[in-house]
C-alpha positions as CSV (number, residue, x, y, z in Angstrom):
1,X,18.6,20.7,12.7
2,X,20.2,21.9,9.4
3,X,23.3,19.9,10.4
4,X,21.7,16.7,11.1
5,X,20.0,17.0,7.9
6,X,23.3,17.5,5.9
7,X,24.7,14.4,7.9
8,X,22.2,12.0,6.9
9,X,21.2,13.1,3.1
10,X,24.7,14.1,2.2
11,X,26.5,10.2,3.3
12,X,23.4,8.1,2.3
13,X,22.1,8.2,-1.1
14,X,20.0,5.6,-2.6
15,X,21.8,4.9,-5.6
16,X,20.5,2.0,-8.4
17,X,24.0,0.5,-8.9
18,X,22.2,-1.2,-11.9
19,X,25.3,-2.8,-13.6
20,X,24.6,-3.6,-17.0
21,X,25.8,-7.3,-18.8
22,X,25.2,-9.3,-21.7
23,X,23.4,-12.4,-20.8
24,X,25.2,-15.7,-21.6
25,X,26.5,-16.3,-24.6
26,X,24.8,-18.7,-26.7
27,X,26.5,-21.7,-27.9
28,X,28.6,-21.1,-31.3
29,X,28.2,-23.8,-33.7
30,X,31.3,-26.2,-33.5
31,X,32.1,-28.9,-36.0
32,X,35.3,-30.7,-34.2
33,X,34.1,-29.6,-30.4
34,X,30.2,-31.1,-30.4
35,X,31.5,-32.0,-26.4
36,X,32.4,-28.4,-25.6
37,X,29.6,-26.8,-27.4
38,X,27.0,-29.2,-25.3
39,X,28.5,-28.5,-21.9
40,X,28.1,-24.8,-22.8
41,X,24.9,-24.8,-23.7
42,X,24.4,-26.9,-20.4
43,X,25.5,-23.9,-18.4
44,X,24.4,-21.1,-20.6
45,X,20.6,-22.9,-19.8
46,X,21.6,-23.1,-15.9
47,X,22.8,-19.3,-15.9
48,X,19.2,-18.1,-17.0
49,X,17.6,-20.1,-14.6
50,X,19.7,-18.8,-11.9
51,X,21.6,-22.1,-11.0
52,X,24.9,-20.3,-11.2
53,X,27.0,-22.8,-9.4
54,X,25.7,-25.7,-11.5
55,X,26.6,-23.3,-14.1
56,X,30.3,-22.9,-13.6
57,X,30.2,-27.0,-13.4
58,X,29.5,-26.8,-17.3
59,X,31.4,-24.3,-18.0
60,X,34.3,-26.0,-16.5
61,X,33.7,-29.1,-18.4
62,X,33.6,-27.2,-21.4
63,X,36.8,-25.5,-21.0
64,X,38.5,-29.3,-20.4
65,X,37.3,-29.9,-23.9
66,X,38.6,-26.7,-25.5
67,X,41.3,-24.5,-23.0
68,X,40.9,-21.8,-25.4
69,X,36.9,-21.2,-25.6
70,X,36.9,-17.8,-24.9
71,X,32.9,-18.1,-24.8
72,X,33.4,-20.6,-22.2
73,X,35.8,-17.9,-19.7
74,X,33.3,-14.6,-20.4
75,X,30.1,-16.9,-19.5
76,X,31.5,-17.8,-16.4
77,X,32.7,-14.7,-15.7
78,X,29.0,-13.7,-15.3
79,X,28.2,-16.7,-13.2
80,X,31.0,-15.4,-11.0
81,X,29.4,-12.1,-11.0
82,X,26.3,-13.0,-9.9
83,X,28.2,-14.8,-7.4
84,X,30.1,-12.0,-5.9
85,X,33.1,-13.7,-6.6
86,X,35.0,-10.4,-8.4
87,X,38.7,-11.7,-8.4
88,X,37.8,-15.3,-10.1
89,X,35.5,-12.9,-12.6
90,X,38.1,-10.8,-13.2
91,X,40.7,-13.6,-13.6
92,X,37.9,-15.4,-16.0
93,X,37.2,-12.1,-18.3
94,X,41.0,-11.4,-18.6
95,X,41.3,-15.0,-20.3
96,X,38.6,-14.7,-22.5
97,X,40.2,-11.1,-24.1
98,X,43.2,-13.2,-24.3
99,X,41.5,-15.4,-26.8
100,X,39.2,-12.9,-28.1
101,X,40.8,-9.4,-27.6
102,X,37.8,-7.8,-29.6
103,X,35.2,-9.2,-27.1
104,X,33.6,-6.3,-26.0
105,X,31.4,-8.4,-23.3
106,X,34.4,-9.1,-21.6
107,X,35.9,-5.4,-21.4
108,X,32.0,-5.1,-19.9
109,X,31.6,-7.3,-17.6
110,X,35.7,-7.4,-16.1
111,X,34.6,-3.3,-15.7
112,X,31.5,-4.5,-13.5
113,X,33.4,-6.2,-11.5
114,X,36.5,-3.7,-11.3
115,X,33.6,-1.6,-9.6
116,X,32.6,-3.8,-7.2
117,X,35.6,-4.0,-6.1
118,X,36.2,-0.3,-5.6
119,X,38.8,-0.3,-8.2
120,X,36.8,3.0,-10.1
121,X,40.3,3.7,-12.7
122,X,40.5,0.0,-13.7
123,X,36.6,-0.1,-14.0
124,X,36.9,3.1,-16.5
125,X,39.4,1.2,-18.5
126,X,37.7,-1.6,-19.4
127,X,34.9,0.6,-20.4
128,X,36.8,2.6,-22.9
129,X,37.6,-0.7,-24.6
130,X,33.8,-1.5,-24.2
131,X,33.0,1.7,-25.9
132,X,35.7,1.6,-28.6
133,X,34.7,-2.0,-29.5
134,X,31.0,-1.3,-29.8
135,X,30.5,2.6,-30.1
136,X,26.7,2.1,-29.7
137,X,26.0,0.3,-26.6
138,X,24.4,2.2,-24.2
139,X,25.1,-0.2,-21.2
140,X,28.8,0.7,-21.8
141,X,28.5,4.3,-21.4
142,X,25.9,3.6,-18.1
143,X,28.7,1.8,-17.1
144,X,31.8,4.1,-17.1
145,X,29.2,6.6,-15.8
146,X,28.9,4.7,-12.7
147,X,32.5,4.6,-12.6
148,X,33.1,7.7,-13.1
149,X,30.9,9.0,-10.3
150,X,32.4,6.6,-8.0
151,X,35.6,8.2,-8.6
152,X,34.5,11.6,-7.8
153,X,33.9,12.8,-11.7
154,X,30.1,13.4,-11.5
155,X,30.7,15.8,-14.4
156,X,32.1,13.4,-16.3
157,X,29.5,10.8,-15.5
158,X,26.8,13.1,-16.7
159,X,28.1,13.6,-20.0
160,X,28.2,9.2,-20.3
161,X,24.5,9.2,-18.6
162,X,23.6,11.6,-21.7
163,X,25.3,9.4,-24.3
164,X,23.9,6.1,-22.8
165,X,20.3,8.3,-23.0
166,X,20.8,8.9,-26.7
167,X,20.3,5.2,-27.2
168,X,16.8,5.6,-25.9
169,X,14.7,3.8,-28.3
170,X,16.7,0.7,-27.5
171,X,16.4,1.0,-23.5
172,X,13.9,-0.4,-21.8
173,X,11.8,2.1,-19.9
174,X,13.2,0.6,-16.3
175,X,16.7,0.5,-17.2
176,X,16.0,4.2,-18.6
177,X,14.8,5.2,-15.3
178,X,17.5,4.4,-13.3
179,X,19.6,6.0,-16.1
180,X,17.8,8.9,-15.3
181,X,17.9,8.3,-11.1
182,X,21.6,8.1,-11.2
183,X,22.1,10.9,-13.1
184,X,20.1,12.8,-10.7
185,X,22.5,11.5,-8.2
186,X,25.2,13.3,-9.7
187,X,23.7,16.1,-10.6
188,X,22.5,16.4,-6.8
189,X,26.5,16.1,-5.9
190,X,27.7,19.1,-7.9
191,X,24.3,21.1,-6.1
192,X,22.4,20.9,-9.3
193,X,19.0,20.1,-7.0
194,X,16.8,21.6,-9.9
195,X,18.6,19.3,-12.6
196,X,18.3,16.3,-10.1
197,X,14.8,17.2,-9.5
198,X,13.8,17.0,-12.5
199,X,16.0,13.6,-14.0
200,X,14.5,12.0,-10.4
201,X,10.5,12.9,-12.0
202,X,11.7,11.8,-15.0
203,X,12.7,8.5,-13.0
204,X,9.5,8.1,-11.0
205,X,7.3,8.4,-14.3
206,X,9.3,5.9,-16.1
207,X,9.2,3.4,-12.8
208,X,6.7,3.9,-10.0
209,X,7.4,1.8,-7.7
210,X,10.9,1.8,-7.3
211,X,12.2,3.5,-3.9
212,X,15.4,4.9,-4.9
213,X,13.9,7.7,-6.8
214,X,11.3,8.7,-4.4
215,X,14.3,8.6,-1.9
216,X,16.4,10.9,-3.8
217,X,14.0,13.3,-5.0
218,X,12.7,13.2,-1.0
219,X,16.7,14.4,-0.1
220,X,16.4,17.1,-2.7
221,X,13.3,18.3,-1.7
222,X,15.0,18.7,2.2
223,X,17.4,20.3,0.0
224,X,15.5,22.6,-0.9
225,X,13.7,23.5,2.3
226,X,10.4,21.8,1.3
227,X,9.9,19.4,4.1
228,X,6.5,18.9,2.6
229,X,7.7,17.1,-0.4
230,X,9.9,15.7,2.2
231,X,7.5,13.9,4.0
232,X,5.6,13.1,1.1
233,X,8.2,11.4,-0.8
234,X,10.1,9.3,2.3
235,X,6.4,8.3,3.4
236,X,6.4,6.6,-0.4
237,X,9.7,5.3,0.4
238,X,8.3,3.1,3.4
239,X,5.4,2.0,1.5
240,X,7.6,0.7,-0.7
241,X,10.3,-0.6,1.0
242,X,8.9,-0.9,4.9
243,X,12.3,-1.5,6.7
244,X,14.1,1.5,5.0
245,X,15.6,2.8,8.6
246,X,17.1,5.6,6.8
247,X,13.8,6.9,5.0
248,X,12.1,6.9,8.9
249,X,15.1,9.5,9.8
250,X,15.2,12.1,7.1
251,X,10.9,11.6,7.2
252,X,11.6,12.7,10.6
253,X,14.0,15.4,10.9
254,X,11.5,17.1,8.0
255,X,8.6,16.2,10.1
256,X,10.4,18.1,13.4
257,X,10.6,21.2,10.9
258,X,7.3,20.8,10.0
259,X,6.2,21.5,13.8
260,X,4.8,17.7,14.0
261,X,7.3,16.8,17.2
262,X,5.8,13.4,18.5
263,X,5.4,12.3,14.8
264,X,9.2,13.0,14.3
265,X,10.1,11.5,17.1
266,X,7.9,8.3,16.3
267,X,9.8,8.0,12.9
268,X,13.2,8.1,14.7
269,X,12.6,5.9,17.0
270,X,11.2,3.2,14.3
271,X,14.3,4.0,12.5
272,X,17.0,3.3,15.4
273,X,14.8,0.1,15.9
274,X,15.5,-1.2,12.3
275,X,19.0,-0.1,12.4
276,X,19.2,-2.3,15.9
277,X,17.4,-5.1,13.8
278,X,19.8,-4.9,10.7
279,X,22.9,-4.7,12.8
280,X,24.2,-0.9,11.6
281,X,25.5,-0.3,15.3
282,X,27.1,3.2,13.8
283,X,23.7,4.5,12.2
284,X,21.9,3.3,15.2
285,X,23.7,4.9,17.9
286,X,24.1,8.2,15.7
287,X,20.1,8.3,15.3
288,X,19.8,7.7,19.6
289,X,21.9,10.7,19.8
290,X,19.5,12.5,17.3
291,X,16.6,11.5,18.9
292,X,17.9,12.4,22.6
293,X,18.8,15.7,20.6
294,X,15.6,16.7,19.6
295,X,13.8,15.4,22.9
296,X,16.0,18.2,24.5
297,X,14.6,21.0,22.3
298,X,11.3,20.0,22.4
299,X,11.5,20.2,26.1
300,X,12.9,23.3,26.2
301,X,10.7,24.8,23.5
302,X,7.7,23.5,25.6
303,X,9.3,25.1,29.2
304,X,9.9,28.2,27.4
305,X,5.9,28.5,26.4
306,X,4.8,28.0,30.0
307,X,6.9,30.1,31.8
């Protein structure tokens, strides 16, 4: 079972992925461009009440005003963020530095989307700029952190998850928790399960009802051999977040240690159901096999104790 355990906890981690922006911009106040200030105050409005499209509309209209409103390119940028549209937000940050080269919202925010397309080095760039614009943003440092942990430097990223945390009488006590969740994460990756264990406490003080934690301290408690925990923590996980396939198998595989057979097997066969439902064909057929796995030993653990 050992094997399947490391399968399933070491691949799928729950991780925040809490990327960290300005909000819009608020209009600046323009003596010659009245016009262009209006139509970005138009979509600055839309943005925070989530009418992104609509948003871009304005923002559009106030860059036919004024080509070179930087404002006007980094609040779009965000709509196009929120969008999932990373090229265009790329493309819309990169003008606004253009015309403002010492506006650290757009090094943020171009980063953000670097990430989210996968593109870790670029992502770290921008946030170097970030960083070296405005030494004392925290959401910077977060930033590169995630970066830097998607790249494969969780060392790295736990020295930026520090410095963002030495900012933390201006974080917000949910943002701070999934500082402290993600750098559980890495601490997890490099085998630190005590450190993870306790940033992932830390996390599930700060912010009870968010899953992620109780799903990462759950993998370090298998970690760690106590299936107890285990269970206890993945069974919080489904409270939480009911169709969490994944929680059902790892709440499983530590029930099957536990001795609690047709309880495990229950869970895993909820969890290839949800898979099935969500479309994961890989995870699905993988947790079958598991199942059809443990249905073996059981039934050769229960021939053995009759014969």
């Amino acid at each position: 079972m050992d094997n399947f355990w490391r399968l399933f906890i070491s691949v799928i981690i729950a991780v925040s992925l809490t990327f960290l922006t300005l909000s819009a911009h608020s209009a600046p106040v323009l003596i010659t461009q009245i016009t262009a200030s209006d139509f970005l105050q138009l979509g600055v409005d839309k943005m925070r009440r989530g009418n992104y499209q609509e948003a871009i509309e304005n923002f559009n209209q106030a860059i036919e005003v004024e080509k070179d409103l930087a404002f006007a390119y980094s609040d779009r940028c965000l709509a196009y963020l929120q969008l999932q549209d990373y090229h265009q937000a790329i493309a819309d940050c990169t003008q606004a530095i253009n015309f403002a080269p010492d506006d650290s919202e757009a090094y943020l925010n171009r980063g953000v989307a670097h990430y989210r397309q996968g593109d870790y080095p670029a992502a770290i760039v921008d946030h170097n700029r970030a960083i070296a614009l405005k030494p004392y943003d925290f959401r910077a440092y977060y930033n590169r952190a995630l970066a830097r942990a998607g790249d494969g430097k969780d060392s790295e990223a736990i020295l930026d998850f520090n410095l963002a945390l030495a900012q933390i009488p201006r974080i917000p006590s949910l943002l701070l928790a999934d500082i402290y969740n993600d750098r559980g994460l890495a601490h997890f990756v490099l085998q630190d399960t005590q450190a993870a264990m306790l940033d992932f406490n830390l996390a599930i003080r700060l912010n009870a009802n968010d899953y992620r934690a109780y799903f990462n301290r759950g993998c370090a408690c298998g970690r760690n051999r106590d299936d107890f925990g285990a269970v206890r923590d993945f069974s919080q996980v489904i409270r939480l977040n009911p169709s969490n396939a994944q929680a059902y198998v790892n709440r499983g595989i530590a029930r099957y240690r536990l001795g609690y057979h047709l309880d495990a097997m229950s869970d895993l066969q909820k969890a290839s159901e949800y898979f099935d439902n969500q479309g994961k064909r890989v995870a699905y057929e993988k947790t079958l096999d598991l199942l059809k796995n443990l249905r073996q030993k059981i039934s050769s653990v229960t021939e053995i104790a009759f014969l």
